[in-house]
C-alpha positions in Angstrom: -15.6 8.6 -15.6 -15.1 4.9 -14.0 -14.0 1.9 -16.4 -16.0 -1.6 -15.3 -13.7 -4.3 -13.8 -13.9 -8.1 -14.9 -15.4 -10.1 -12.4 -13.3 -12.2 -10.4 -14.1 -15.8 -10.2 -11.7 -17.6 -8.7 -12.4 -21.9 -8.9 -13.7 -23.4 -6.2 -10.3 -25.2 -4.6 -9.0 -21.4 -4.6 -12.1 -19.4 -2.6 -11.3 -20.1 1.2 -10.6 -16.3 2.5 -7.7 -17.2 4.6 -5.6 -19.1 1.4 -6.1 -16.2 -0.8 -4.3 -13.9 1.1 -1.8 -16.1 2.3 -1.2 -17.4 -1.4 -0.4 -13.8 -2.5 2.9 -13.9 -0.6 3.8 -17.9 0.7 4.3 -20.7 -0.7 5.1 -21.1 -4.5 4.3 -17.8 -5.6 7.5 -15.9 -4.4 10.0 -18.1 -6.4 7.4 -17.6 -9.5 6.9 -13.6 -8.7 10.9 -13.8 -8.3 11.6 -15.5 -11.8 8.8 -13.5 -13.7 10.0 -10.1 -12.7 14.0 -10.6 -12.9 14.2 -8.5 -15.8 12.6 -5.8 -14.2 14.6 -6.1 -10.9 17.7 -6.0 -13.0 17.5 -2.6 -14.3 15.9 -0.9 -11.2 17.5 2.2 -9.8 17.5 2.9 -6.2 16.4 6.7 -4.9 16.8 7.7 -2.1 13.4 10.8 -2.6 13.2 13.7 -0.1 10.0 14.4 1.3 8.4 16.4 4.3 6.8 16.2 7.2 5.8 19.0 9.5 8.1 21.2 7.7 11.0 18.4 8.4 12.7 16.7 5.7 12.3 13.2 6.0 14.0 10.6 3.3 11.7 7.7 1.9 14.1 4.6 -0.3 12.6 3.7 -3.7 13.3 1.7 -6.7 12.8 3.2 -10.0 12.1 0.5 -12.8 12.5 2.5 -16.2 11.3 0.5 -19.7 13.8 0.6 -22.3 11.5 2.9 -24.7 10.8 6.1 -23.8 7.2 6.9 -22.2 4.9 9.0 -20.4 3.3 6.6 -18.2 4.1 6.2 -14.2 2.8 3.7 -11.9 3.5 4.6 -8.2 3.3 1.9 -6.3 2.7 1.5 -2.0 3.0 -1.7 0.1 1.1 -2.6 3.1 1.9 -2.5 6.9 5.3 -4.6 7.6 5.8 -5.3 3.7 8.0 -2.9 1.4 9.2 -2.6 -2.2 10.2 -6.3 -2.6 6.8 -7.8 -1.2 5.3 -10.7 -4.0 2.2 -8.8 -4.1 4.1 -4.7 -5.0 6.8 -7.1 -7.6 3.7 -8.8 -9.0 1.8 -5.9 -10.0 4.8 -3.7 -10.6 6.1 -6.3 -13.6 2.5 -6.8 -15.2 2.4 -3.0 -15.7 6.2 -3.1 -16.2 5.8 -5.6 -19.1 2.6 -3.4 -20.7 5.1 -0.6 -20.7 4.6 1.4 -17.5 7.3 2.8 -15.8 7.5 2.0 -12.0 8.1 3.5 -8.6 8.1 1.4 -5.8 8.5 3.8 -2.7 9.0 2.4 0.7 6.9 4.1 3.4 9.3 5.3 6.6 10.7 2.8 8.6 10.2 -0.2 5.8 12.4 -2.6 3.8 16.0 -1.4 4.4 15.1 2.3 5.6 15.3 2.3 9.1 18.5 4.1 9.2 17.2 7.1 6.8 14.9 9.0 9.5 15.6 9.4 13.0 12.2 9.1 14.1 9.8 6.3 13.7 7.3 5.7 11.2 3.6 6.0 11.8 0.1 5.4 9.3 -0.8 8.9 10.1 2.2 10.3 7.6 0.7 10.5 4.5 2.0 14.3 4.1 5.3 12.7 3.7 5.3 10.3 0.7 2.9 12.7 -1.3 5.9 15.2 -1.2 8.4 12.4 -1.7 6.2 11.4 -4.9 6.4 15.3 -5.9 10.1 15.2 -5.4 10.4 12.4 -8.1 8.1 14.1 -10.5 10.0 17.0 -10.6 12.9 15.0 -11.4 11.4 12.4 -13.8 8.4 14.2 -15.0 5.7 12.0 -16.6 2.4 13.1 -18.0 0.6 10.1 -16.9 0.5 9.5 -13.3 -0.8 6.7 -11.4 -1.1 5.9 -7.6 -2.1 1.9 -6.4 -1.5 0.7 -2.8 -1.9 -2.3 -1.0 -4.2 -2.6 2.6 -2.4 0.0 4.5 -0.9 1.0 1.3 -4.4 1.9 0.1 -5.2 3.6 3.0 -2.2 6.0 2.3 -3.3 6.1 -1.5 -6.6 7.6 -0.9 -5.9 9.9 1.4 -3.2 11.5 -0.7 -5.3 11.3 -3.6 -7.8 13.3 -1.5 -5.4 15.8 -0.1 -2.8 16.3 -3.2 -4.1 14.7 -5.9 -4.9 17.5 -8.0 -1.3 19.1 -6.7 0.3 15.9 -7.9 -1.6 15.8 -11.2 -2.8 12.0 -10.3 -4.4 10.6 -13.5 -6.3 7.7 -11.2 -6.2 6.0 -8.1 -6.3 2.6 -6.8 -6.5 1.2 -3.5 -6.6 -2.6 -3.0 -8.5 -3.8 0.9 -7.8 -0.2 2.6 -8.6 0.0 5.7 -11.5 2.7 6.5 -11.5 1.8 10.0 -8.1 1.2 11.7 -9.8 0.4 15.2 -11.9 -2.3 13.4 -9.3 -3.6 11.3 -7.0 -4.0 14.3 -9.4 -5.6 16.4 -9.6 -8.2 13.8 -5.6 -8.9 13.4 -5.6 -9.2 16.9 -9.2 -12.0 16.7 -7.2 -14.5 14.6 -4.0 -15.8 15.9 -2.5 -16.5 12.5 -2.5 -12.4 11.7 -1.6 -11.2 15.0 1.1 -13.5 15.9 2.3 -12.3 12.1 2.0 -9.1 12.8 3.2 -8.8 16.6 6.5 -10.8 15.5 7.1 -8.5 13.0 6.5 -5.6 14.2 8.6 -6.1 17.3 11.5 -7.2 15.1 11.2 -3.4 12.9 11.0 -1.7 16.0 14.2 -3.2 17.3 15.9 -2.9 13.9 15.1 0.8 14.4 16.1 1.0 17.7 19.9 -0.3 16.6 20.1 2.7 14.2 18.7 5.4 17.1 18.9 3.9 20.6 18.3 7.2 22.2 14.4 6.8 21.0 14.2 4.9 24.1 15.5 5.9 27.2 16.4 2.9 28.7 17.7 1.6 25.0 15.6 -1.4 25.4 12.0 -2.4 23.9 9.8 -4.6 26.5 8.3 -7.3 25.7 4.4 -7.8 24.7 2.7 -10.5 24.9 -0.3 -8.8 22.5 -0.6 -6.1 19.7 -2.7 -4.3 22.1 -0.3 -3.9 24.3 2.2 -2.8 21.9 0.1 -0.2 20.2 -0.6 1.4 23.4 3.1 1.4 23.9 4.1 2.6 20.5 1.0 5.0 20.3 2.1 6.9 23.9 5.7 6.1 23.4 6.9 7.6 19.5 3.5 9.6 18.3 2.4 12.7 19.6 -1.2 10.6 20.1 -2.8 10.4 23.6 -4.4 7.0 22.8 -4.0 4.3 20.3 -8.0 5.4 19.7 -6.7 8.4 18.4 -4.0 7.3 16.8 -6.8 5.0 14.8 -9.3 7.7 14.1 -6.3 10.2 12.9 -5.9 8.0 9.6 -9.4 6.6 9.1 -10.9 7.1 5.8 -14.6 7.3 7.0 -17.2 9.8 7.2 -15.7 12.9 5.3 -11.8 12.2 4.9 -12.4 11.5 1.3 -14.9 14.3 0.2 -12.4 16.4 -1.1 -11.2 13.7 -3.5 -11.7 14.7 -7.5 -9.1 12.5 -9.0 -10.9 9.0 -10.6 -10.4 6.2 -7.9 -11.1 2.7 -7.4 -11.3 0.9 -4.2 -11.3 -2.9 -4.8 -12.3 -4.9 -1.7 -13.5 -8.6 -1.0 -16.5 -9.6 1.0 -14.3 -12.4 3.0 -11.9 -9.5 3.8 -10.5 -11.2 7.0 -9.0 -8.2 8.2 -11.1 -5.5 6.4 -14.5 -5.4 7.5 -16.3 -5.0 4.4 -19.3 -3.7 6.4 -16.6 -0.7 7.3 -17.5 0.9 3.7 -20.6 2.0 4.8 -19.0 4.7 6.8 -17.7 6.4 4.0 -19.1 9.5 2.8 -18.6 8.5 -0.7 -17.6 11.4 -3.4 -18.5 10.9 -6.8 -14.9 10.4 -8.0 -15.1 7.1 -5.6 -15.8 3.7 -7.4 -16.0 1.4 -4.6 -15.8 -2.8 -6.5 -16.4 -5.6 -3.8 -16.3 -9.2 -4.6 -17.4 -12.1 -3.1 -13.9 -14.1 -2.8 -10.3 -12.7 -2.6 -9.6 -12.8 1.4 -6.9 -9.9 1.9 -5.5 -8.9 -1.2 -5.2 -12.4 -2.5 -7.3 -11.9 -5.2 -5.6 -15.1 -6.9 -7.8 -16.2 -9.9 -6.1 -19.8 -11.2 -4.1 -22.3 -10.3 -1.2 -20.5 -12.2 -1.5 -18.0 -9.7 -2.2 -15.3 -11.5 -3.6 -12.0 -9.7 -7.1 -10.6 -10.9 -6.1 -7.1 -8.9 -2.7 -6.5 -11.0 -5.3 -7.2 -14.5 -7.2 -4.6 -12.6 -4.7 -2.1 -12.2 -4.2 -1.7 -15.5 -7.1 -2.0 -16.9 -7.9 1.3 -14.5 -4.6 2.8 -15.5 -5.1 2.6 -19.1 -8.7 3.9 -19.0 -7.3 6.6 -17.8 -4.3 7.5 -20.2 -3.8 11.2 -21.2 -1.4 10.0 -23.5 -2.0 8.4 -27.1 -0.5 5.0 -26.6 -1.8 1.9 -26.8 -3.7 0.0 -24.1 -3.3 -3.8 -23.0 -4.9 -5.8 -20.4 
């Protein structure tokens, strides 16, 4: 069912944990990602795709990036927490598969990119419902007979749980999930241990909270977000303030992907993880109750979805993707990697 994956090998000047996953995004590799994928960029359409929550429409923003020739394959691809469509690491893997002959969809999750003003509530991780009906509302109007689903740490999370709840309704050919978290709690406690994530992380979450709060004041009554001085503070905030969650506990367990959450899951998935993970435990994948149609690849280096394997700065995970994808082809074409 599974394909193997290469092994990645990174040299030695390029193994330090923390590096690799800021590499993926800072420093040179923006301007190169940039440059590479202009082409792409240029002919994407922006969607604006309807999906549901709760029996409430809700509106995700995507960009479509069509090949010139005419072809059945689809690569659907989901950023992490606080990134969106135009992250290095979604543009990256988009144009590799672009450039193979893969048509791409880049779909924001709620509350991401430029999307703030779409939805007048905010986004959560537990709303997973919501971008698999937004992905069936671009199906039915750009059908494709190969269907493909990657995502990125939170991104991943979100992959595998709709490839365990709609995969089959979506007709998902394969899966990928690059550095999910399986425990939120965990993965949280360890954003908030080193001071380079959570000071990330608190900064810019504050700042999408406020951009959503100039779109719909009336979310808060007082039309004004406080101040934290720590990301636990804030998720207890945001947890009892804008989810229907008691505790940011629950809030955690609600989107986990441990124990059972995946068991249902038929469609042929991949999830790619390092050992040096600094925010994804790697010892978290023992709490899985892994199905069958669960590969689960962990390699020694790679930090946080660096996975960077030369000085070029070339990504092992987007070789990955499609070798996966084309493993998996329904359709006659010819495969690349």
């Amino acid at each position: 069912m599974h394909t193997e994956l290469p092994a990645f090998t990174p040299p030695t000047g390029l193994r330090n944990a923390h590096l690799q996953s800021m590499l993926n995004s800072l420093g040179p590799r923006p301007w190169q990602v940039n440059r590479r994928s202009a082409g792409m960029t240029a002919r994407s359409q922006p969607l604006v795709l309807n999906g549901e929550h709760q029996g409430k429409l809700v509106k995700l923003l995507a960009h479509f990036d069509q090949v010139e020739r005419s072809n059945q394959r689809l690569a659907i691809l989901l950023h992490g927490w606080e990134g969106s469509i135009e992250s290095t690491y979604l543009l990256s893997a988009a144009n590799h598969l672009y450039r193979q002959g893969f048509n791409i969809l880049r779909l924001n999750l709620r509350d991401h990119g430029e999307s703030f003003h779409l939805n007048d509530t905010t986004f959560n991780s537990t709303l997973s419902e919501e971008v698999a009906t937004a992905i069936a509302d671009f199906l039915a109007r750009h059908p494709h007979r190969d269907r493909y689903l990657a995502g990125y740490s939170l991104g991943g999370n979100f992959a595998l749980r709709i490839a365990a709840d709609a995969g089959e309704a979506l007709s998902l050919s394969a899966v990928a999930a690059i550095c999910p978290p399986v425990d939120p709690a965990h993965a949280m406690k360890r954003i908030m241990e080193g001071a380079i994530y959570r000071d990330y992380f608190l900064d810019k979450w504050s700042g999408s909270l406020k951009k959503k709060l100039h779109y719909f004041p009336e979310l808060l009554e007082h039309n004004a977000l406080p101040r934290f001085k720590s990301l636990a503070a804030l998720n207890d905030y945001f947890v009892s303030t804008f989810t229907p969650f008691q505790h940011a506990a629950e809030y955690f367990a609600d989107y986990a992907l441990y124990e059972d959450r995946l068991t249902a899951l038929s469609v042929p998935s991949y999830l790619i993880t390092s050992e040096d993970d600094p925010i994804v435990p790697v010892s978290d994948l023992a709490l899985i109750n892994r199905p069958a149609a669960l590969k689960v690849e962990v390699t020694k280096f790679g930090g946080h979805c660096g996975f960077i394997e030369n000085y070029r700065l070339e990504s092992w995970s987007d070789r990955c993707l499609s070798l996966i994808f084309n493993h998996h082809q329904n359709t006659p074409e010819s495969a690349h990697c």
